[in-house]
C-alpha positions in Angstrom: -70.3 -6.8 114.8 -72.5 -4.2 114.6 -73.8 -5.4 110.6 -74.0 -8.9 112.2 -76.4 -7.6 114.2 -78.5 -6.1 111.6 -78.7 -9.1 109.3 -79.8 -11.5 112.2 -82.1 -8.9 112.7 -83.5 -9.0 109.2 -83.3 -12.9 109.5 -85.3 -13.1 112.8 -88.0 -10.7 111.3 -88.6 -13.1 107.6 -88.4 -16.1 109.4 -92.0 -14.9 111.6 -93.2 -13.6 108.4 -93.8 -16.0 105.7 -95.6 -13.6 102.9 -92.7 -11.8 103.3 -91.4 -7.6 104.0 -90.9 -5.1 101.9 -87.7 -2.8 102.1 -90.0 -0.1 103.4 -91.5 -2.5 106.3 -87.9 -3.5 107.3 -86.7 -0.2 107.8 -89.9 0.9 109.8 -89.5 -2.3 111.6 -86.0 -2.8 112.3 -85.2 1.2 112.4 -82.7 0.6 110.2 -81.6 3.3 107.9 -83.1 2.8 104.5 -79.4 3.2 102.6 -78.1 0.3 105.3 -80.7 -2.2 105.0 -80.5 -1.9 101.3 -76.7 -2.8 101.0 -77.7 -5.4 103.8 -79.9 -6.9 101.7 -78.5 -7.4 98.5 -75.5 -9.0 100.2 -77.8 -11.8 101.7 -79.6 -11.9 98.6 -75.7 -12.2 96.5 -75.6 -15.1 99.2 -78.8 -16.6 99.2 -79.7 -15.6 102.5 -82.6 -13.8 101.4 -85.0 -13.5 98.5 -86.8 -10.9 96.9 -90.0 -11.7 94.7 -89.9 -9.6 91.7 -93.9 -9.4 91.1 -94.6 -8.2 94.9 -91.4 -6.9 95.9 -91.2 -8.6 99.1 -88.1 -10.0 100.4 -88.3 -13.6 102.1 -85.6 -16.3 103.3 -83.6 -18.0 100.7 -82.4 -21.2 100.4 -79.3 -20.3 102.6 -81.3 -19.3 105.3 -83.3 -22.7 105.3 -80.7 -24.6 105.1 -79.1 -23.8 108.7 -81.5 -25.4 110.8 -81.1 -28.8 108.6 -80.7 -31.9 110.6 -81.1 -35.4 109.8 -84.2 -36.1 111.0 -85.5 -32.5 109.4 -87.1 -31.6 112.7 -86.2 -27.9 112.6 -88.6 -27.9 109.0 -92.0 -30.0 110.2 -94.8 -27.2 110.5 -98.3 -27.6 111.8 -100.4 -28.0 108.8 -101.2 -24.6 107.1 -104.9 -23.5 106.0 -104.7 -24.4 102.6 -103.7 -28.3 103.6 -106.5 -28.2 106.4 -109.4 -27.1 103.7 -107.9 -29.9 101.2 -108.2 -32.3 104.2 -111.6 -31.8 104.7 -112.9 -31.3 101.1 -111.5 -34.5 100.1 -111.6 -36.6 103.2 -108.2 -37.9 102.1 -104.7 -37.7 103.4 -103.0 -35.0 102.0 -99.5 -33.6 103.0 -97.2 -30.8 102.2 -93.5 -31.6 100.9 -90.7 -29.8 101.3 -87.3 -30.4 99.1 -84.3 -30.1 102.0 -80.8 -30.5 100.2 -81.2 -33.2 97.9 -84.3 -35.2 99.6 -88.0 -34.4 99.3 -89.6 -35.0 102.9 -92.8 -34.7 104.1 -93.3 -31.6 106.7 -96.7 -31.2 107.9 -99.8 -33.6 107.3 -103.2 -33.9 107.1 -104.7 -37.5 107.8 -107.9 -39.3 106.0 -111.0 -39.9 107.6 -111.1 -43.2 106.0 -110.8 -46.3 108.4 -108.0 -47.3 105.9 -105.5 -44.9 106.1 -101.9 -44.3 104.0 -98.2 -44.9 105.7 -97.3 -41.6 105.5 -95.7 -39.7 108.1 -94.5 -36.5 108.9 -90.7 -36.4 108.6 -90.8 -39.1 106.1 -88.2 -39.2 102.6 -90.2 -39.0 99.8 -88.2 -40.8 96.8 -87.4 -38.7 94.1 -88.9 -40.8 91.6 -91.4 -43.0 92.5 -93.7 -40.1 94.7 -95.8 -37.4 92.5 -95.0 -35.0 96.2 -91.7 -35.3 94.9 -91.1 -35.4 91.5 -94.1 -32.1 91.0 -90.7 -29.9 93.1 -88.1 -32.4 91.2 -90.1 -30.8 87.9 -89.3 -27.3 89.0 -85.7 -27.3 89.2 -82.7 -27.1 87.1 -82.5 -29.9 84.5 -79.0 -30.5 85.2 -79.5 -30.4 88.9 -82.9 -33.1 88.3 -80.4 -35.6 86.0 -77.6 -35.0 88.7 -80.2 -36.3 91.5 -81.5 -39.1 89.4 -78.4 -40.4 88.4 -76.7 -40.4 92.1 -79.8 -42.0 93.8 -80.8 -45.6 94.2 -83.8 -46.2 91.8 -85.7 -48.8 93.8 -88.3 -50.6 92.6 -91.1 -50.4 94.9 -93.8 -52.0 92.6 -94.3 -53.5 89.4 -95.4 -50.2 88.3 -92.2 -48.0 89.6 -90.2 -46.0 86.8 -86.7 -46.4 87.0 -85.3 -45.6 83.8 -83.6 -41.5 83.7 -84.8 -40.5 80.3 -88.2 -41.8 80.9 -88.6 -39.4 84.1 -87.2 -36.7 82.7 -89.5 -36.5 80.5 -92.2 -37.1 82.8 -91.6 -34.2 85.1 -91.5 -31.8 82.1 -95.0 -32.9 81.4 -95.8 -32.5 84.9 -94.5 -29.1 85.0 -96.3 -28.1 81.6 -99.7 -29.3 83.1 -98.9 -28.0 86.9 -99.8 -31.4 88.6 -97.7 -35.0 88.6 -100.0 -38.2 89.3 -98.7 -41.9 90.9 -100.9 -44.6 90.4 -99.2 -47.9 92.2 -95.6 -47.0 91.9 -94.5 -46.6 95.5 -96.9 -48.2 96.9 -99.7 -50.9 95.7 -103.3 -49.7 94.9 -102.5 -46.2 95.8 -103.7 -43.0 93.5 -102.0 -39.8 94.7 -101.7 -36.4 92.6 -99.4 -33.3 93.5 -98.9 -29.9 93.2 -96.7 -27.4 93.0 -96.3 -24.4 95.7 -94.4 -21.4 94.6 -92.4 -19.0 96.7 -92.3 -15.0 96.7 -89.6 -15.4 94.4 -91.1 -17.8 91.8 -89.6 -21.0 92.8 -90.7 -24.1 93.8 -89.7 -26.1 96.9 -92.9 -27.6 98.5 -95.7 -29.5 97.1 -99.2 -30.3 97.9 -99.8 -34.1 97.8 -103.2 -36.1 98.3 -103.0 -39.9 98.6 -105.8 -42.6 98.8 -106.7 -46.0 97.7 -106.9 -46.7 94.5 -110.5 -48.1 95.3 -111.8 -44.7 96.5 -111.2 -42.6 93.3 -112.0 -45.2 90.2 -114.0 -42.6 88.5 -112.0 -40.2 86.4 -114.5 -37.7 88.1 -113.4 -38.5 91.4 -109.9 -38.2 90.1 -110.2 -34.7 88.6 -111.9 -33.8 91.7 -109.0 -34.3 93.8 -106.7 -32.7 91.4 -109.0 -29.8 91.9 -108.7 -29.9 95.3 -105.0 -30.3 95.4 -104.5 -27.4 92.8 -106.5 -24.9 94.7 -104.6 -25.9 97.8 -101.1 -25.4 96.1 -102.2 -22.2 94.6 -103.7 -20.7 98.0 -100.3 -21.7 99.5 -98.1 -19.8 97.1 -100.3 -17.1 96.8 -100.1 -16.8 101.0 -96.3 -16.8 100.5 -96.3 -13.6 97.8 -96.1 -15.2 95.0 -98.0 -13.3 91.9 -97.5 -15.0 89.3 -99.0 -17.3 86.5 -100.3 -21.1 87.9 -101.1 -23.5 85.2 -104.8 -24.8 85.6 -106.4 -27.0 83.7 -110.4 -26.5 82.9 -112.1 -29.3 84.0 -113.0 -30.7 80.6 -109.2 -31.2 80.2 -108.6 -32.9 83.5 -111.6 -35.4 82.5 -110.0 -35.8 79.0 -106.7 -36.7 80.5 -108.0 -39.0 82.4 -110.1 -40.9 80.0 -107.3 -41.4 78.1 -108.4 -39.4 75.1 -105.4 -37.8 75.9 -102.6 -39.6 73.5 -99.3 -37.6 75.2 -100.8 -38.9 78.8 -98.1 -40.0 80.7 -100.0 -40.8 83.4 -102.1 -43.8 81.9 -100.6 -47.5 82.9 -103.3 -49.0 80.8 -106.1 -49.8 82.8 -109.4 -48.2 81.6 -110.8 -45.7 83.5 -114.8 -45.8 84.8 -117.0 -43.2 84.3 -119.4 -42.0 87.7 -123.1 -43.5 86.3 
């Protein structure tokens, strides 16, 4: 009873710390003895329980951990929106929102709302489809291939527009690309005359369950300087995020001149261009 105890401990003090602890802070925390707290936690890391990031050293909670408060309606995960998602909000004027991948669904967990009079459906608590969002395929890109084919395959791919992907191979090969460049882009496939871009948020650990998504009519960013503006945006947010959470590593960023090139369509292995030509700000 007495190890229980201890690892609920350890639980209670990750979940109020989302950078993460050291083995050193847990001890002086938790007064645990250092030899005790180390077996402890490499049996919730063997279990998932915890994670440890190997660039900052910081243990976190693990997939395990996350999962116990699951619930249909994926109360137990909606968060007020963090700082990152607040400065994206107001830099943009858009709606932007933070994803969160819970079992095998992609749902929206805290939001930011446009200060345009027309404003995007999108609420918090809301399924994200797996392949017809960018704030869900940019996490779909980060995991296992086999896992992303295994998702694909067992879900309904509905058509929501003219414009919505539903063939396997054709994804898969669209979230590699959109894990090579670091950012996924929708234009009109869930929903009509909507642009959105995502990005990816990293963990302690390196991996990737959330994403930063900004949405808006496709009438409000018809210059591919608008565009790259919001990817901007959305990129900084995302890598604020993850650096918040511990994580250290490497974040792919485009330069701008590559962003504008992309969008232009200069770009021949764009697989974000539907065909329509892009404007240019005058």
């Amino acid at each position: 009873m007495h190890v229980v105890v201890r690892a609920l401990s350890v639980l209670t003090a990750l979940s109020d710390r989302r950078e993460g602890l050291t083995l050193q802070q847990l001890h002086r925390e938790l007064d645990i003895p250092l030899g005790s707290i180390h077996r402890l936690l490499r049996t919730l890391e063997s279990e998932r329980f915890v994670q440890r990031s190997p660039q900052t050293k910081r243990y976190s909670l693990g997939p395990s951990a996350l999962a116990l408060g699951y619930h249909q309606q994926f109360d137990s995960y909606l968060i007020a929106p963090p700082e990152p998602l607040l400065v994206a909000g107001r830099d943009s004027g858009e709606t932007v929102f933070l994803t969160r991948m819970v079992d095998s669904r992609v749902v929206c967990i805290a939001l930011v709302e446009s200060r345009h009079p027309l404003r995007l459906f999108v609420r918090v608590g809301q399924e994200m489809p797996l392949h017809a969002a960018a704030s869900a395929r940019i996490v779909l890109a980060h995991k296992d291939p086999t896992l992303v084919e295994a998702l694909l395959t067992g879900h309904q791919l509905e058509a929501f527009t003219r414009g919505t992907v539903r063939e396997v191979n054709q994804l898969i090969d669209h979230l590699a690309t959109a894990r090579r460049r670091g950012f996924d882009v929708c234009r009109s496939e869930l929903d009509d005359d909507v642009w959105a871009v995502a990005a990816p948020v990293y963990d302690a650990a390196g991996h990737v369950e959330c994403g930063i998504a900004l949405a808006a009519a496709a009438g409000r960013v018809e210059t591919i300087e608008r565009r790259a503006d919001y990817t901007e945006i959305v990129m900084r947010a995302a890598e604020a995020l993850s650096r918040a959470q511990g994580y250290a590593g490497p974040i792919a960023t485009p330069t701008r001149e590559e962003l504008l090139a992309l969008y232009s369509g200069g770009d021949s292995d764009n697989p974000f261009d539907n065909g329509t030509t892009m404007k240019k700000a005058p």
